[in-house]
C-alpha positions in Angstrom: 6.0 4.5 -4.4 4.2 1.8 -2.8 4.8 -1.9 -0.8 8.1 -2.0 -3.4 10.3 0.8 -2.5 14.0 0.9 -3.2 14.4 4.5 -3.3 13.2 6.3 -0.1 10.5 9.2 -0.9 12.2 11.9 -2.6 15.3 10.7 -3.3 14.2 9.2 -7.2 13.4 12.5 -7.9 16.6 14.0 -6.8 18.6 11.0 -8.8 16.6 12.0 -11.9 17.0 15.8 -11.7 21.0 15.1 -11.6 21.1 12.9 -14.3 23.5 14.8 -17.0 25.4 14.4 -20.4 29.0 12.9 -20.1 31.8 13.9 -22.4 33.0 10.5 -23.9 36.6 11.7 -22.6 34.9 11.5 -19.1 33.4 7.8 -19.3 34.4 6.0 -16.5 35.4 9.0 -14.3 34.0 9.3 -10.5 31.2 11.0 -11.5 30.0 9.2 -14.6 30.2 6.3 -12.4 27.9 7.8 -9.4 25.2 8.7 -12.1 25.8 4.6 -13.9 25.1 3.9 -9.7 21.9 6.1 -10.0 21.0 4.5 -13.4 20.9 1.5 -11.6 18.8 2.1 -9.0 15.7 3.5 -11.1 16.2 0.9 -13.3 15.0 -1.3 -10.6 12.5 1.0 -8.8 10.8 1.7 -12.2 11.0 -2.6 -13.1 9.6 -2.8 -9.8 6.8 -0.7 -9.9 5.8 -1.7 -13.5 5.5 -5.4 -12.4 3.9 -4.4 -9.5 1.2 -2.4 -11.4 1.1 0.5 -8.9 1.9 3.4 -10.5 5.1 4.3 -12.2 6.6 7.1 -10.5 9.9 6.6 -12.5 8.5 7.6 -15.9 6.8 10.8 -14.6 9.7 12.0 -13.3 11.6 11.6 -15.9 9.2 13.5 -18.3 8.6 16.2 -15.7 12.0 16.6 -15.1 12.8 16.2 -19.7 15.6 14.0 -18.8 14.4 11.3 -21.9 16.9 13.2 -24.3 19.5 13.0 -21.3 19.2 9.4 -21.6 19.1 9.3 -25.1 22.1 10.9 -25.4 24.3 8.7 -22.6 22.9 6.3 -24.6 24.1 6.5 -28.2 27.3 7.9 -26.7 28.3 4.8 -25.0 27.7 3.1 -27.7 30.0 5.2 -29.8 32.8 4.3 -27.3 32.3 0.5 -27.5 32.4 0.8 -31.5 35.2 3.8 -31.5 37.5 3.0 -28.0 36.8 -0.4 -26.9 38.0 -2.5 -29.8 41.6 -0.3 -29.6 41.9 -1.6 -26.3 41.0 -4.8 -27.2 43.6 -4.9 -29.7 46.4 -3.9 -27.9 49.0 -6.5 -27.4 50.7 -4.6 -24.0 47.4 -3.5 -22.8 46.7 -7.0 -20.0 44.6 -5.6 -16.9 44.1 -8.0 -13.7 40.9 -6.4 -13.3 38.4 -5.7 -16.3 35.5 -4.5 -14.1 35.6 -1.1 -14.9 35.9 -1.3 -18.3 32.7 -3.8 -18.4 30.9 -1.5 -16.3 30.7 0.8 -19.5 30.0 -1.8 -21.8 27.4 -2.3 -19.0 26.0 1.1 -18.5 24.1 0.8 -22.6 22.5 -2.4 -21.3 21.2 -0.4 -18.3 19.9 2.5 -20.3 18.2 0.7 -23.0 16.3 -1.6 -20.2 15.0 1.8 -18.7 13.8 3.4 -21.9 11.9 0.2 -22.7 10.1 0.1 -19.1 9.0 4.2 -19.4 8.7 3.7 -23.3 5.7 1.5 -23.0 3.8 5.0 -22.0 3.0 7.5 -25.0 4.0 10.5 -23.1 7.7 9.5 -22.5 7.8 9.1 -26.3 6.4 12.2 -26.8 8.6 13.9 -24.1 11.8 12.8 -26.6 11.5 15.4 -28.8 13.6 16.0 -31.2 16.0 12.6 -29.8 13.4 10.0 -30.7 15.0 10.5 -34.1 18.3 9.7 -32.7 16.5 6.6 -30.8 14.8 5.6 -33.8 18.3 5.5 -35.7 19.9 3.6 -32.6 17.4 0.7 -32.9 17.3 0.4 -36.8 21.5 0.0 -36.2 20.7 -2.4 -33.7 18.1 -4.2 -35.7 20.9 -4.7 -38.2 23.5 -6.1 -36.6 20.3 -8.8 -34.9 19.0 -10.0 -38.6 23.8 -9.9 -39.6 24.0 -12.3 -36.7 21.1 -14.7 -37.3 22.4 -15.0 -41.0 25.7 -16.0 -39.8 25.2 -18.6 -36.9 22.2 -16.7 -34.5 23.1 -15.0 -30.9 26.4 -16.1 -29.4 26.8 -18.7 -27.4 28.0 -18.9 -23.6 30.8 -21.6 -23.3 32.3 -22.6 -19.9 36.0 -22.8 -21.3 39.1 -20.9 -19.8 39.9 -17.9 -21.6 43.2 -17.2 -22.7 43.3 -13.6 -20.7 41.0 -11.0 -19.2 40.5 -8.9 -22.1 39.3 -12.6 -24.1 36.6 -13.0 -21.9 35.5 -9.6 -21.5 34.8 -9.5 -25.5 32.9 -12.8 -25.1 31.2 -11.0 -22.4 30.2 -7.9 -24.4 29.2 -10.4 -27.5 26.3 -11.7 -24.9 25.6 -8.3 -23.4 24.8 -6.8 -27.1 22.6 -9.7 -28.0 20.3 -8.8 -25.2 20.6 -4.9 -26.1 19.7 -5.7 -29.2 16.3 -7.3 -28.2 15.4 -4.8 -25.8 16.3 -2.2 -28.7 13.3 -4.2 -30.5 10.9 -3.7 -27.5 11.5 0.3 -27.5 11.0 0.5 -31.6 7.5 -1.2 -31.2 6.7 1.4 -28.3 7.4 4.0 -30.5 5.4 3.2 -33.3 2.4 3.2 -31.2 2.8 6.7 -31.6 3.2 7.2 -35.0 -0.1 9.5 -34.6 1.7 12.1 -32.6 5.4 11.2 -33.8 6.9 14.1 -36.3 7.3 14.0 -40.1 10.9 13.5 -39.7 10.7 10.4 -37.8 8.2 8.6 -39.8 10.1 9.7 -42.9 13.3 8.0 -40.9 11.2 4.8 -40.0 9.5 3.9 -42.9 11.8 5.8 -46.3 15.1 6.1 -44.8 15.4 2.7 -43.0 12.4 1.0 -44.4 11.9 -1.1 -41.2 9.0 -2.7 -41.9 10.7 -5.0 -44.3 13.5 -5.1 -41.5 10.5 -6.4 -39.3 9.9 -9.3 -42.0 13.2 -10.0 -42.0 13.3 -11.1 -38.4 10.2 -12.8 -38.2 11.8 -14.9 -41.1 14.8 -15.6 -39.3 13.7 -15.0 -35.5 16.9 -14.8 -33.9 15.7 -15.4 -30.3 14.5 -18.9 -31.4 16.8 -21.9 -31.9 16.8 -25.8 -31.8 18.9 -27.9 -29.6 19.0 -32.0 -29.4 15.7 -31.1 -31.4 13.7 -29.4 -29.0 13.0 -25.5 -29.4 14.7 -23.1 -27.3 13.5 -19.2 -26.8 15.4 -16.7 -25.7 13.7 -15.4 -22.5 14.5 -13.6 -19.3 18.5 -13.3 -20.1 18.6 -17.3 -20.8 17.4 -19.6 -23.7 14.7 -21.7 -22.4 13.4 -25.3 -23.5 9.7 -24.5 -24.7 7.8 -27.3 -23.8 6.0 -29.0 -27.2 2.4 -28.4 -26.3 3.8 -24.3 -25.6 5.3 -24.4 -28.8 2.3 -22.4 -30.9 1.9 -20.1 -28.2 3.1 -16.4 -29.6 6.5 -15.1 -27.9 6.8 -11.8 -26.5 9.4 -10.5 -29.0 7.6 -12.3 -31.8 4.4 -10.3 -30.9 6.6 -7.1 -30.6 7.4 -7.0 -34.3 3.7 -8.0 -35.4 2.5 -4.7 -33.5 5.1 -2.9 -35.0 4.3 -3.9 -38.2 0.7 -3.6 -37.4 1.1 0.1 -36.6 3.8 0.8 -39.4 1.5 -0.8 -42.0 -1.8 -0.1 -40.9 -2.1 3.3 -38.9 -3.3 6.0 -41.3 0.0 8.2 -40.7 2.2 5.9 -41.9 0.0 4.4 -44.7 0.2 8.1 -46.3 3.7 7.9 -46.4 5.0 4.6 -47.0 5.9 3.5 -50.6 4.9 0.3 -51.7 7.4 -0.1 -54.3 7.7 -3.6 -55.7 10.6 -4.8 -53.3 8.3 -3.6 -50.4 5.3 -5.4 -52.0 7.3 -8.7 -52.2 8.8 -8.7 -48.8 5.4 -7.4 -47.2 3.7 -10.4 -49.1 5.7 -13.0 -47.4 3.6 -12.1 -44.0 0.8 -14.1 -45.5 2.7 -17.5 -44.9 3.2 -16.5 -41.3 -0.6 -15.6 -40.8 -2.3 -19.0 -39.1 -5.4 -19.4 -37.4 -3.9 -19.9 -34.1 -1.5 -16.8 -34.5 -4.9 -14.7 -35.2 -6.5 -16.2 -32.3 -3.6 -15.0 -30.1 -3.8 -11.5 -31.7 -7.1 -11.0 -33.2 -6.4 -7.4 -34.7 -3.9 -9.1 -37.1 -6.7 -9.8 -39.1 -6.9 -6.7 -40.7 -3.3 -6.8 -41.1 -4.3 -10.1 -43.2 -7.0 -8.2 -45.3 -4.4 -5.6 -46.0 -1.9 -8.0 -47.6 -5.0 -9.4 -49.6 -5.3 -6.0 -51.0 -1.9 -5.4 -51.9 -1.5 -8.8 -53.6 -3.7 -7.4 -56.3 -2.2 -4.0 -56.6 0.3 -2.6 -58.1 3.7 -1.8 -57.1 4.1 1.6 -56.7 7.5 4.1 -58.8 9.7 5.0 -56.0 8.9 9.0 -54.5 11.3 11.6 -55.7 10.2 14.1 -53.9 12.5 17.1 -52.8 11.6 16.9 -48.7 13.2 19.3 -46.2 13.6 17.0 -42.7 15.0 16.8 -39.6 18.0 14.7 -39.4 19.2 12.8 -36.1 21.7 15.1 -35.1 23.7 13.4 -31.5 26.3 10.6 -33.5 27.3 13.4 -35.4 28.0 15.8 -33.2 29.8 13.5 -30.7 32.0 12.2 -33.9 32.5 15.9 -34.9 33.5 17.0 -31.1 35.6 14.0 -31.0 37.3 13.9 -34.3 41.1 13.3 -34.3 40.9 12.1 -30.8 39.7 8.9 -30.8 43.3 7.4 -30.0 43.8 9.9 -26.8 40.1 8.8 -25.1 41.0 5.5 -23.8 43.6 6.9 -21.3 41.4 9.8 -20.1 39.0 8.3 -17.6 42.4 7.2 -15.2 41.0 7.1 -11.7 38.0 4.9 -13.0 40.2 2.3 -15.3 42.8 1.8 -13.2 46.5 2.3 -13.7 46.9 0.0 -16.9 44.1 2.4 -18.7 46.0 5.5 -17.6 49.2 4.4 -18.9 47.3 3.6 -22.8 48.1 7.1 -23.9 50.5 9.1 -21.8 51.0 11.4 -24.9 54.1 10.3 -26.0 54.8 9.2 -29.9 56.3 6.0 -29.3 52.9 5.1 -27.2 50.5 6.9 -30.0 52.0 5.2 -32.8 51.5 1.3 -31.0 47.5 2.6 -30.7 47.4 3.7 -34.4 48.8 0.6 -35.3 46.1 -1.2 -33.6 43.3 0.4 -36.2 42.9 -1.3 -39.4 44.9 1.6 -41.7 45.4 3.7 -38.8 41.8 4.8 -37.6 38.8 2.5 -35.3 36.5 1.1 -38.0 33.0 3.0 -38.5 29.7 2.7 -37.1 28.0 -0.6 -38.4 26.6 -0.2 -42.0 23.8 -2.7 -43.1 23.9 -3.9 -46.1 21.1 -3.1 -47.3 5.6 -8.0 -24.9 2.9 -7.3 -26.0 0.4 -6.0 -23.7 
């Protein structure tokens, strides 16, 4: 692996051949938590050798070895648990650990995942080596995208305040606020990598991308708002390396790395011939595409010349007309892994928090013993007696 080795030869390709699907009743358990471990550590061999330039061993392993829709999967099912268990436990008056680290090594263990995908992502061979699972990934970040353009209408990213919290469990929620603003972002990064490869990417998912979610006027939408941009005391603040940074003023026209991310997104989405045959420009789509122009400057095109035929295309569409909506009866593939976790796990959400014991300590193990009296006190804790649903909206570059 080169001058930057933190896995000895060998042993990255025996992490990635064990790398497995956990039950969400086994989340936390001994060996959910080796494999979070192994996560870890070619997370930072694969950062390592991408910065380093030398090859990425990482990323062929894990396409030789098919484990992308491995990670896929660990991926959208932890975040199932933070949306279907965590909030429970959250809400539970008796439920007061001394020790929280488990629990936000879970809440941890999305972070982790997503931050692999989007090193080995930026190849078109671990996209293509998804499968049938890019659908699923491709519905992950459009729920993720979501929730980024909620939060910058209603205040922009959390904030990290040095003030006492009131218990554990308070500060761990803070905690998990902060860790999904940075998911979110890295979510970002991954969709751009995949739309690079709309020319190879299936039907189904371009169908998903650009009919069922419509992300290209998503994409507008957070270049409008740009949620990893702020102002403080008046000077301009980017969000950057896990921290929001002071841009200095004579940096401040200088294109982001997440601002470039959504222009070659949208540059693919819009542009590439795939997608142009199956996108409808109906007149919403025409009015949010046309509010690009405004964003268009000569120094933005300087920075990223091949927007300029991104700027004849919206001079074209100006003068066209909207196209009707498609009503046409299309048999797809439909992400299949949130359902099938929700349909294996159905009736059993309130029973999940106590099953990972030995991980979560004795406080975990005691949520759900099995015994009414304890059942009934984590019913009560859902809003009319169930966890809320998944998040519905409403409707660097090289």
């Amino acid at each position: 692996m080169g001058d930057l080795e933190l896995l000895l030869p060998g042993e990255a390709d025996v992490l990635v051949r064990e790398l497995c699907s956990f039950p969400l009743r086994e989340m936390g358990s001994g060996g959910w938590n080796q494999q979070h471990e192994n996560l870890e550590k070619l997370n930072m061999q694969a950062i390592l050798d991408a910065t380093a330039s030398q090859g990425e061993p990482i990323q062929e392993l894990l396409v030789t070895h098919r484990k992308i829709p491995t990670l896929v999967e660990e991926l959208i099912a932890v975040e199932m648990w933070k949306q279907k268990v965590f909030p429970v436990l959250c809400r539970l008056e008796d439920f007061k650990p001394q020790n929280t680290f488990p629990i936000y090594m879970v809440l941890h263990h999305e972070a982790s995942i997503v931050n692999l995908l989007e090193t080995v992502f930026f190849h078109k061979e671990v996209c293509e080596s998804a499968e049938d699972t890019v659908l699923d990934l491709v519905d992950y970040c459009h729920r993720k995208l979501t929730i980024l353009v909620a939060r910058s209408g209603h205040g922009g990213s959390p904030e990290e305040e040095e003030s006492q919290y009131s218990t554990p469990m308070k500060e761990l929620q803070k905690q998990a606020e902060l860790m999904e603003f940075e998911i979110t972002l890295k979510a970002l990064s991954v969709l751009r990598y995949i739309t690079d490869c709309v020319d190879s990417l299936s039907l189904s998912a371009l169908s998903r991308m650009l009919s069922t979610h419509n992300l290209p006027c998503l994409l507008v939408e957070l270049l409008e708002h740009s949620p990893w941009s702020r102002r403080e005391g008046g000077k301009l603040q980017q969000f950057e390396g896990g921290c929001w940074q002071t841009v200095a003023p004579s940096e401040q026209q200088k294109l982001s790395k997440l601002d470039g991310q959504v222009w070659i997104a949208l540059y693919n989405l819009l542009l590439s011939p795939e997608a142009r045959a199956r996108y409808c420009l109906t007149s919403f789509a025409k009015g949010q595409l046309l509010k690009l122009r405004a964003f268009l400057t000569d120094t933005l095109l300087d920075q990223l010349p091949i927007l300029a035929d991104l700027q004849g295309f919206l001079a074209h569409l100006a003068l066209t007309e909207p196209q009707p909506p498609k009503k046409d009866l299309v048999l797809e593939q439909v992400p299949e892994i949130w359902e099938r976790l929700e349909r294996e796990n159905r009736g059993k959400w309130h029973c999940l928090q106590g099953v990972p014991s030995q991980a979560l300590g004795e406080a975990w193990k005691d949520l759900c013993p099995g015994s009414p009296g304890r059942q009934s006190k984590v019913k009560a804790a859902m809003p009319e007696g169930r966890l809320p649903r998944p998040y519905e909206p409403v409707r660097e570059c090289p």
